[in-house]
BALOBA-1460 file (C-alpha; in Angstrom, 3 decimals):
// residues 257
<rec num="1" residu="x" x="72.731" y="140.221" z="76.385"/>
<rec num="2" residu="x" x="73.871" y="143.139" z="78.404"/>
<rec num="3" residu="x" x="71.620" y="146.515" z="79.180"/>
<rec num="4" residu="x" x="72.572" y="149.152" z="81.694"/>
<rec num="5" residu="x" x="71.989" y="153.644" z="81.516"/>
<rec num="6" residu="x" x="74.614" y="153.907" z="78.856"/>
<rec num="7" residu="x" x="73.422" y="151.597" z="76.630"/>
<rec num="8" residu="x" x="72.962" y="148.065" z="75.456"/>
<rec num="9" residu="x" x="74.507" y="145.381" z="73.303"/>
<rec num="10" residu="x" x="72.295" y="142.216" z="72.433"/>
<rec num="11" residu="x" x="73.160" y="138.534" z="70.386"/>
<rec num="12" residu="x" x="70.731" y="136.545" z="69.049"/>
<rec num="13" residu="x" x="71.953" y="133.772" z="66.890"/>
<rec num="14" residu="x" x="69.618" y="132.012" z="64.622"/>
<rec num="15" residu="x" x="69.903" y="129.944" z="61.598"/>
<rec num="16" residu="x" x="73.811" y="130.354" z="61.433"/>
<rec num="17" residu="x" x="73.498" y="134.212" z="61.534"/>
<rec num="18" residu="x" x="74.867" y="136.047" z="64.437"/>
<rec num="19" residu="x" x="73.127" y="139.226" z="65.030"/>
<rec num="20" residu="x" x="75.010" y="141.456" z="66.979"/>
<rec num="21" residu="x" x="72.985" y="144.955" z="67.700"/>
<rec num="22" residu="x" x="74.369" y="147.764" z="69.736"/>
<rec num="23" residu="x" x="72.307" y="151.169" z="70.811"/>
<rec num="24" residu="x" x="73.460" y="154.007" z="73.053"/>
<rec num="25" residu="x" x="70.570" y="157.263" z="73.713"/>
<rec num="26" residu="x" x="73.566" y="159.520" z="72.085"/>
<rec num="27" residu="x" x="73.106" y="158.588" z="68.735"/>
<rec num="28" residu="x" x="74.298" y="155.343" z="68.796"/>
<rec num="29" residu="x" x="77.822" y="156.782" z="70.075"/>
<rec num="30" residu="x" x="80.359" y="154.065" z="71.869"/>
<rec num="31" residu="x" x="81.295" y="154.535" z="75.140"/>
<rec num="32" residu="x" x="84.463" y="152.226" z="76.585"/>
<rec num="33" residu="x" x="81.833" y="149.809" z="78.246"/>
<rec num="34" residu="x" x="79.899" y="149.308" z="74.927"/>
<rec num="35" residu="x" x="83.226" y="149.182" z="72.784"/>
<rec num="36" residu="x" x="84.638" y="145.803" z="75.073"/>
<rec num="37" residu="x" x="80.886" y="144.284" z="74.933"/>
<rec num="38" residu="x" x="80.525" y="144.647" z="71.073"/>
<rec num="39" residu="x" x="84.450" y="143.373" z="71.022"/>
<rec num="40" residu="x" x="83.370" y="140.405" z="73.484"/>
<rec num="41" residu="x" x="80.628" y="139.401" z="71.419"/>
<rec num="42" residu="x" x="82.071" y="139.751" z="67.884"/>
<rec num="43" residu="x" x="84.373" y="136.864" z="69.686"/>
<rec num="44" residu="x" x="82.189" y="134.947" z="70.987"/>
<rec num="45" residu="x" x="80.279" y="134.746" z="67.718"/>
<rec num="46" residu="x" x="83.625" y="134.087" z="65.756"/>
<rec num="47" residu="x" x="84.104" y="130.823" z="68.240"/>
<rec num="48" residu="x" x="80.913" y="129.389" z="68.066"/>
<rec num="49" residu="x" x="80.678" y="126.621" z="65.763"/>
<rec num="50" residu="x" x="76.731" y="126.923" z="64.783"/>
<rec num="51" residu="x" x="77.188" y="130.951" z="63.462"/>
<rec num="52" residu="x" x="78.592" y="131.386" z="59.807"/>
<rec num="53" residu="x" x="78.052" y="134.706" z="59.291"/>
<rec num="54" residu="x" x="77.784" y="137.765" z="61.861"/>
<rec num="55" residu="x" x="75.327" y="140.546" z="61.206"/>
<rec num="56" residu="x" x="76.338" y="143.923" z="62.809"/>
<rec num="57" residu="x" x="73.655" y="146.729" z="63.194"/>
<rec num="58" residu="x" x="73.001" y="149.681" z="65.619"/>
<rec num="59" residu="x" x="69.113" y="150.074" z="66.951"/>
<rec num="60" residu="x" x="67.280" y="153.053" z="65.857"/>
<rec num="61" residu="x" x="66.314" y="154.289" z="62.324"/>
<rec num="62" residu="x" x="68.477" y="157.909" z="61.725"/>
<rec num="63" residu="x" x="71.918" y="156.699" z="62.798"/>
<rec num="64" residu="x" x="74.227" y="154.003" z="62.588"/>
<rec num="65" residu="x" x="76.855" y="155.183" z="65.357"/>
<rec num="66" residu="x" x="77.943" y="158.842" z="65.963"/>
<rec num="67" residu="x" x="82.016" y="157.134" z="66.869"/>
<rec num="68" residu="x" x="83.415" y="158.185" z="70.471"/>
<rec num="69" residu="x" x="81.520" y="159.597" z="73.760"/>
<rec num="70" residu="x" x="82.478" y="162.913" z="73.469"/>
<rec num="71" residu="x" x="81.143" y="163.020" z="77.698"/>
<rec num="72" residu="x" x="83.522" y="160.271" z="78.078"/>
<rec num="73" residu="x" x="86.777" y="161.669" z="76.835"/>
<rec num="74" residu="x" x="85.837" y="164.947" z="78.435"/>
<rec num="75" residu="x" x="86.841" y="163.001" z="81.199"/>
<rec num="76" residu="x" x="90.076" y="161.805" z="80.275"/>
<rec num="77" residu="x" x="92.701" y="163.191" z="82.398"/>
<rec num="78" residu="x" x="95.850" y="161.141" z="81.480"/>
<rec num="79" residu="x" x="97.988" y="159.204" z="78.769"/>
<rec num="80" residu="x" x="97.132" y="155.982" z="80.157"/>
<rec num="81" residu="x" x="93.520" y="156.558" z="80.209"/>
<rec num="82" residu="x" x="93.525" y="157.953" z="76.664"/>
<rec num="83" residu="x" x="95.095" y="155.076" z="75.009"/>
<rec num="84" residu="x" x="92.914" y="152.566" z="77.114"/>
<rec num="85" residu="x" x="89.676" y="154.494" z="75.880"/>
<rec num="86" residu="x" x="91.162" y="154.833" z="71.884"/>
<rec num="87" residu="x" x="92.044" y="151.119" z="72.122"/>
<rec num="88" residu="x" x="88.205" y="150.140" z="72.790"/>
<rec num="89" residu="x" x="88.241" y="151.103" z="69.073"/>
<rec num="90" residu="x" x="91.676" y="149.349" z="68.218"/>
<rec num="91" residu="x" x="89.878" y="146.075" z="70.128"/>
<rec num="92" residu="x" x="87.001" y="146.187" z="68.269"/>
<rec num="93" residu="x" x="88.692" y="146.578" z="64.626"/>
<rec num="94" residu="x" x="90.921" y="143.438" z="65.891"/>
<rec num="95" residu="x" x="88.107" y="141.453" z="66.917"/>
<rec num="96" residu="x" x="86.415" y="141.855" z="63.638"/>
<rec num="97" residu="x" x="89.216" y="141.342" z="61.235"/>
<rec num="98" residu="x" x="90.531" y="138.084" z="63.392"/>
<rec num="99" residu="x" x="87.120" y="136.991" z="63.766"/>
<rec num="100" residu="x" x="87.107" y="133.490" z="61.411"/>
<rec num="101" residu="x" x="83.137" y="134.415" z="60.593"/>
<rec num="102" residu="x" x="82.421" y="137.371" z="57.566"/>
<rec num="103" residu="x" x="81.096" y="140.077" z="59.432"/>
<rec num="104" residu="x" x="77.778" y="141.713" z="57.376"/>
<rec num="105" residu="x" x="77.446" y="145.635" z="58.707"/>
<rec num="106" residu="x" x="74.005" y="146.547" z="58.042"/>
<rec num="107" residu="x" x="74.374" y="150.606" z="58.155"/>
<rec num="108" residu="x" x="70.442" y="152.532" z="57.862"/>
<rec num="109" residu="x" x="71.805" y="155.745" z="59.099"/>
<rec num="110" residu="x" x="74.508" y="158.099" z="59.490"/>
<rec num="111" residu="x" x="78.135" y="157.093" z="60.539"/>
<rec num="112" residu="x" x="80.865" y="159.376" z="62.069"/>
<rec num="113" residu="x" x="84.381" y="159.087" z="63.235"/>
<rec num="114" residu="x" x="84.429" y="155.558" z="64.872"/>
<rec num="115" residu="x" x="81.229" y="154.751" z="63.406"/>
<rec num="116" residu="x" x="82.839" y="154.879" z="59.815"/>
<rec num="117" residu="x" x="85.728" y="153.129" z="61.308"/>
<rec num="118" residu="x" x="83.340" y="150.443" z="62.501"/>
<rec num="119" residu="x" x="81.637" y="150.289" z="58.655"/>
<rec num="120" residu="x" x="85.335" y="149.903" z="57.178"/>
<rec num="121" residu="x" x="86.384" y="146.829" z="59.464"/>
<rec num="122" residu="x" x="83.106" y="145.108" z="58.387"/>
<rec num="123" residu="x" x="84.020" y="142.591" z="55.318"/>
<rec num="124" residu="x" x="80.620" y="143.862" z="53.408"/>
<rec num="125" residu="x" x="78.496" y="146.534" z="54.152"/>
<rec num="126" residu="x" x="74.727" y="147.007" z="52.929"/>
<rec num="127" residu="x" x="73.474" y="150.501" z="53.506"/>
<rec num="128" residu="x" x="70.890" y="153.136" z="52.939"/>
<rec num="129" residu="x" x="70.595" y="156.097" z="50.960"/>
<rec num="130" residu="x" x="70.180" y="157.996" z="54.358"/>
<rec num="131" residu="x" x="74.010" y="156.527" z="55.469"/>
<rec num="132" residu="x" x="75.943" y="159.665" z="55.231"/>
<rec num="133" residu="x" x="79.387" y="159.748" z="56.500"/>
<rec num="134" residu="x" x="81.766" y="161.930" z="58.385"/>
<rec num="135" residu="x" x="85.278" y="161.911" z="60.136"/>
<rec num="136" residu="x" x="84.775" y="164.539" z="61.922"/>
<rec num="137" residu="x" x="88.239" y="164.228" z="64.515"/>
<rec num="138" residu="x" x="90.427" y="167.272" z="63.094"/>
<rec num="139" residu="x" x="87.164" y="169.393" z="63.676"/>
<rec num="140" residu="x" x="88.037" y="168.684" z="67.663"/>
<rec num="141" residu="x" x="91.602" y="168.538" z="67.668"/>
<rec num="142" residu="x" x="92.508" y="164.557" z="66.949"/>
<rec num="143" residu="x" x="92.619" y="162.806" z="64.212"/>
<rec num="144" residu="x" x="91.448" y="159.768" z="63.057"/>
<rec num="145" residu="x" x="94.047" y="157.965" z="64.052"/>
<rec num="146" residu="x" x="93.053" y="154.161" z="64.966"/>
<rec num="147" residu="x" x="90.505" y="153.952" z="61.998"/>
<rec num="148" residu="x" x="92.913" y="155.026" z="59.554"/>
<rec num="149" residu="x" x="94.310" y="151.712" z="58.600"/>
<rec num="150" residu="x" x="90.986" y="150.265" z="58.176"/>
<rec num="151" residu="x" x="89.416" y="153.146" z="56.258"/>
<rec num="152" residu="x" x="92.611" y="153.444" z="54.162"/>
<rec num="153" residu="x" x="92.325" y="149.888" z="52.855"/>
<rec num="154" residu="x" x="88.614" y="150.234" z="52.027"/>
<rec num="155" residu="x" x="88.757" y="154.009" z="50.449"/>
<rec num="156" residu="x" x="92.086" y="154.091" z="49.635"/>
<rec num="157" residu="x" x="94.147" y="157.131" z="50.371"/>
<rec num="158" residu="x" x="93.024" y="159.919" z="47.891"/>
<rec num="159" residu="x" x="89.296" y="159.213" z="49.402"/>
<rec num="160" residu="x" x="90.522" y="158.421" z="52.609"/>
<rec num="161" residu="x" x="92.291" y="162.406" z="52.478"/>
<rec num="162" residu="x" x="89.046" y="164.063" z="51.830"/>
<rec num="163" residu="x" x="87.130" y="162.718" z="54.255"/>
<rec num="164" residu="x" x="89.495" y="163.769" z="56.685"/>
<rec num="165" residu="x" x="90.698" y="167.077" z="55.381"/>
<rec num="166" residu="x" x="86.294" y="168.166" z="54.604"/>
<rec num="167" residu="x" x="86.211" y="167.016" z="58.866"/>
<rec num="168" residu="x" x="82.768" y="169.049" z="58.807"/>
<rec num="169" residu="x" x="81.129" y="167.921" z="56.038"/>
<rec num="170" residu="x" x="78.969" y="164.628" z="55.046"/>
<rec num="171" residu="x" x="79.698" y="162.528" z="52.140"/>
<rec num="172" residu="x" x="76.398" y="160.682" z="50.778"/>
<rec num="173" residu="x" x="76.241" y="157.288" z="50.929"/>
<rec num="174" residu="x" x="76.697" y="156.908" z="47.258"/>
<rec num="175" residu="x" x="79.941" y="158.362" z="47.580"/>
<rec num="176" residu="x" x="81.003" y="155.671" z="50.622"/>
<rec num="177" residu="x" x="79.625" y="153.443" z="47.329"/>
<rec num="178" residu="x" x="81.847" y="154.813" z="44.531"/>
<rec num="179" residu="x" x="84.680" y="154.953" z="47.165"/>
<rec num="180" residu="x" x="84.166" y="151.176" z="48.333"/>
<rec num="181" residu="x" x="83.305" y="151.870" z="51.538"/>
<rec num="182" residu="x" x="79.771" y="150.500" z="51.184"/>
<rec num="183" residu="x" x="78.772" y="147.428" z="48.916"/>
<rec num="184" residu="x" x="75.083" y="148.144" z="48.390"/>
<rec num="185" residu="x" x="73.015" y="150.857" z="49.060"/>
<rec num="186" residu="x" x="69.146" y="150.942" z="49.445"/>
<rec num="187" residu="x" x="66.494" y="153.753" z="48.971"/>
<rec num="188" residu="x" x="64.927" y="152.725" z="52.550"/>
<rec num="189" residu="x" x="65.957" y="150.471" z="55.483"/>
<rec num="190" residu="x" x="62.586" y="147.640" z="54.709"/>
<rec num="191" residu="x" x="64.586" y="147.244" z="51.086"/>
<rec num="192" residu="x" x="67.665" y="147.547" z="53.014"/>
<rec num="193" residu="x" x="66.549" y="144.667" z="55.399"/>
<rec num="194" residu="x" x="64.867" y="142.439" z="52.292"/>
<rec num="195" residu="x" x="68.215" y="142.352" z="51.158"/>
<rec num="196" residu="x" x="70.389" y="141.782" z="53.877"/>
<rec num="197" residu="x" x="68.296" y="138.797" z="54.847"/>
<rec num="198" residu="x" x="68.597" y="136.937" z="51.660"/>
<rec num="199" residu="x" x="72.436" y="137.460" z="51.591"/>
<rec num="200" residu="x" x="72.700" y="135.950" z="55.157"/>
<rec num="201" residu="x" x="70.595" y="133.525" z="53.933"/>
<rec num="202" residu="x" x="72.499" y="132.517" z="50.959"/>
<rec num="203" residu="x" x="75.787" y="132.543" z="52.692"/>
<rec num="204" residu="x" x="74.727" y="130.812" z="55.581"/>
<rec num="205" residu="x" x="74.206" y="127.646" z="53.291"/>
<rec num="206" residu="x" x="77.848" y="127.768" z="51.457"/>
<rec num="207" residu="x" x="80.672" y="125.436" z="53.187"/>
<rec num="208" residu="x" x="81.780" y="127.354" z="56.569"/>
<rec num="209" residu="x" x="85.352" y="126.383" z="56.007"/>
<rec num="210" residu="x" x="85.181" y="128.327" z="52.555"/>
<rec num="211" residu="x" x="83.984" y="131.617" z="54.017"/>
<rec num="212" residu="x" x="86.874" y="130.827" z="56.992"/>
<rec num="213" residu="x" x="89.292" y="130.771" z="53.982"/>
<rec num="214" residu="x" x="87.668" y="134.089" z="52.124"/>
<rec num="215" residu="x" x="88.323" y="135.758" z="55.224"/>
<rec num="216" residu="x" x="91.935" y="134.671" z="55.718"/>
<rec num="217" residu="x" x="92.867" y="136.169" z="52.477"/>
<rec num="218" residu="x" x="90.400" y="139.410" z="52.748"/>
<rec num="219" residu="x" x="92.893" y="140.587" z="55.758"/>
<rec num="220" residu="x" x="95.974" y="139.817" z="54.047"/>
<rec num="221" residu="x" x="98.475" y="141.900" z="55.323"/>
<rec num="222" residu="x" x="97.203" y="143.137" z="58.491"/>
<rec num="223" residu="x" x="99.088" y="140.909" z="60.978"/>
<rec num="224" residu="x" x="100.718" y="143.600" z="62.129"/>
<rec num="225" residu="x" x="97.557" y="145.566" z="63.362"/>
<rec num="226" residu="x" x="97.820" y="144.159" z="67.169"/>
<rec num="227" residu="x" x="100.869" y="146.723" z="67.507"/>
<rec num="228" residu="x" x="99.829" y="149.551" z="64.885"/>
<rec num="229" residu="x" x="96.013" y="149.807" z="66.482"/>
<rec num="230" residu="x" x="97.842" y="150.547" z="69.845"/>
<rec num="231" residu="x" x="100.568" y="152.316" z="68.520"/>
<rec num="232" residu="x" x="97.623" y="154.598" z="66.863"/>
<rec num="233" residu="x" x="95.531" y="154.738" z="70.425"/>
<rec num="234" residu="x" x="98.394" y="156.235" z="72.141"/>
<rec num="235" residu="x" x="98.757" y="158.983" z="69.898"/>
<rec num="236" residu="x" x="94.891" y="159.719" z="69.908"/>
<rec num="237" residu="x" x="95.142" y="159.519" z="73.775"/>
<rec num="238" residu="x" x="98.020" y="161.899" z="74.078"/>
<rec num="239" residu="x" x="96.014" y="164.437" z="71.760"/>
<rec num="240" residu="x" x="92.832" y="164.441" z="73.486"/>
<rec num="241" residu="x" x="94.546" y="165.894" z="76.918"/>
<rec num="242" residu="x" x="95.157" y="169.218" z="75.042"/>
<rec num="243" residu="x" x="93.133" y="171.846" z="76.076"/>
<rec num="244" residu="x" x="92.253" y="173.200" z="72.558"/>
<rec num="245" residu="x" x="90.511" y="169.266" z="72.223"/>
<rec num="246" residu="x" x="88.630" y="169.957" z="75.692"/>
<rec num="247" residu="x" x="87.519" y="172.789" z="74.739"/>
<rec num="248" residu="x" x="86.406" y="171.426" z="70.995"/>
<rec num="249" residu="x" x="84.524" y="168.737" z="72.507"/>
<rec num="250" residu="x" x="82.764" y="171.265" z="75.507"/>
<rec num="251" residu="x" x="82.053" y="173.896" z="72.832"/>
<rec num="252" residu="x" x="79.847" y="170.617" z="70.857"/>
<rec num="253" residu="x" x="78.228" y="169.361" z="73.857"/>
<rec num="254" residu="x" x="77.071" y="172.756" z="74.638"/>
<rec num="255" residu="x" x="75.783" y="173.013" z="71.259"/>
<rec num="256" residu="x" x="73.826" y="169.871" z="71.094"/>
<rec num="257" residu="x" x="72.234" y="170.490" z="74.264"/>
């Protein structure tokens, strides 16, 4: 368990589930520090041999995760630093996809940019009616660059193309449903919870090296996503140096204050 000003990430393994909760005061946003702890523990719960399953789930009850600290990458001031903050977000897809444990994403709120990115590299995803989602990056000059491959493979591309092109508009969570993103969706989070505990349950009691071999073939085709997750956090770092992005992002802080 880690806690500090910007935010905290916790474990707690029990029963063969790995719960993995993150929460930031910015509406569950992830700042580079919070990106490499949720990275370091998805791996640690992958290598441990007591956990079968790894629950993932943001604190709070009205968002999931609002994607990148807009205060961080207002201070961004180079290429290097821009591609080392984008591939927190590369790391973290990585993590989850080579992770031998099915990762569960429990999602009772709403989910934008990375946060949708975050849903799409989970292997199942139980959500609430209240889960709305968003890419929001062409709306402040990027684009959603490093979540694109994941997103892509849930959506597809047709889906995948509105949600980018509609950058300031919300999808309902029963059209993440209809589009794959999400698996289940619940009218409130206690049914939301109800549920998610008796699938843990239940697939915490089938034959770990089965679940190590759905996963294998789940992530077919995405060896190469070491070098195209970098490849993508370059180009999102280059991007977010150009003053009509600095200005996109100071125009929204001011607006939210």
């Amino acid at each position: 368990m880690s806690d500090n000003a910007a935010g905290n990430v916790t474990h707690l393994s029990e029963n063969g589930v790995a719960t993995i909760s993150f929460h930031h005061p910015a509406q569950n946003s992830l700042p580079s520090l919070l990106l490499a702890e949720l990275r370091s523990e998805i791996a640690k719960a992958g290598n441990d041999a007591n956990v079968r399953i790894i629950v993932l789930k943001s604190g709070g009850d009205r968002t999931f995760c609002a994607g990148a600290s807009f205060d961080e990458l207002l201070q961004i001031k180079d290429k290097a630093a821009g591609a080392e903050f984008f591939s927190g977000f590369a790391n973290m897809i990585n993590a989850i996809r080579t992770s031998p444990k099915i990762v569960i994403a429990r999602i009772q709120g709403k989910a934008v940019g990375g946060g949708v990115g975050l849903a799409a590299a989970a292997d199942y995803c139980l959500a609430t009616e209240a889960a709305s989602i968003k890419l929001s990056e062409l709306a402040i000059g990027i684009g959603p660059f490093v979540i694109s491959p994941a997103v892509t493979r849930k959506i597809g591309l047709p889906a995948f193309s509105q949600l980018t092109i509609r950058a300031s508009d919300f999808q309902t969570a029963h059209w993440a449903k209809e589009h794959g993103l999400f698996n289940e969706v619940y009218p409130d989070i206690a049914s939301l919870d109800e549920a998610l505990n008796a699938l843990t349950d239940k697939l915490a009691s089938y034959h770990p090296e089965a679940l190590s071999g759905l996963k294998q073939i789940l992530w077919e085709g995405t060896e190469n996503w070491d070098t195209l997750l970098a490849e993508r956090a370059a180009i999102s770092g280059e991007l977010v140096l150009s003053e009509f992005t600095q200005q996109a992002l100071r125009g929204f802080l001011a607006g939210n204050k």
